[in-house]
C-alpha positions, 0 to 999 in steps of 0.5 A: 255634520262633516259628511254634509259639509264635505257634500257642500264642499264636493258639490262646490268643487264640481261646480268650479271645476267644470266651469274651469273645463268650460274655458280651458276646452275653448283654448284647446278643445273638449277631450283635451281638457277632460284628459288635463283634468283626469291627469291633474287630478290623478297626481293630486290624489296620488300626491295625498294618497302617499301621505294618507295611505288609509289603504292597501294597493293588495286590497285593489283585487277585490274590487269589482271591474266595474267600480274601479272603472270609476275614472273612465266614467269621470272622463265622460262626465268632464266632457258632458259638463263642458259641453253642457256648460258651452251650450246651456250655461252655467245655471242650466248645466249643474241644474241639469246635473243634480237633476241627473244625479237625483234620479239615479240615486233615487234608483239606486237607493229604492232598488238597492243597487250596487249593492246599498241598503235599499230605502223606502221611497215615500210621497215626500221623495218624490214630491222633493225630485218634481219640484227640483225639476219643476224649479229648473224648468221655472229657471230655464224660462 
């Protein structure tokens, strides 16, 4: 139950901060707003890492190029966001977002990728992803 109200919460958060993006891009551009957000967003995390402190800097070696790669992919999905948002609207955007991030999870989880447990994908899951798009569809007529 927690990891689904913290799913609920992130999903809202998303949506917030990239309609927050949106107007602050309008003031002082795209780039400038995903750098204000990716810098914000460094001093939150580092301001709860002090007090959390669930790791160890040591521990950073063994991670993988890729994956601690994560904030420069999240500089590109702040840009994505805001531009979506300025063109297509709010609805459209994050429709088209979640649509994105079924698909690929979607992959992730059929083949294992990145090394997860890979899931048996069955009729339901992919009846599931074509109504979710068949839905934003309806919602952009």
């Amino acid at each position: 139950m927690r990891g689904i109200l913290f799913a609920i919460a992130g999903g809202a958060f998303i949506t917030l901060q990239s309609v927050a993006n949106a107007r602050i891009s309008e003031g002082i551009g795209s780039w400038q707003a995903a750098t204000i957000t990716q810098l914000t967003g460094f001093v939150t995390a580092f301001i709860i890492f002090m007090f959390v402190r669930d790791g160890k800097w040591q521990d950073l070696k063994q991670v993988k190029p890729w994956y601690a790669a994560g904030g420069a992919l999240a500089a590109v999905i702040i840009f994505g966001n805001i531009v979506a948002i300025q063109q297509i609207g709010v609805t459209m955007a994050v429709s088209g977002v979640l649509i994105a991030q079924l698909i690929i999870t979607f992959l992730i989880d059929s083949t294992g990728a990145f090394g997860v447990v890979k899931q048996k994908m069955r009729l339901p899951q992919f009846i599931g992803i074509g109504m979710m798009i068949i839905g934003v569809i309806i919602l952009g007529i």
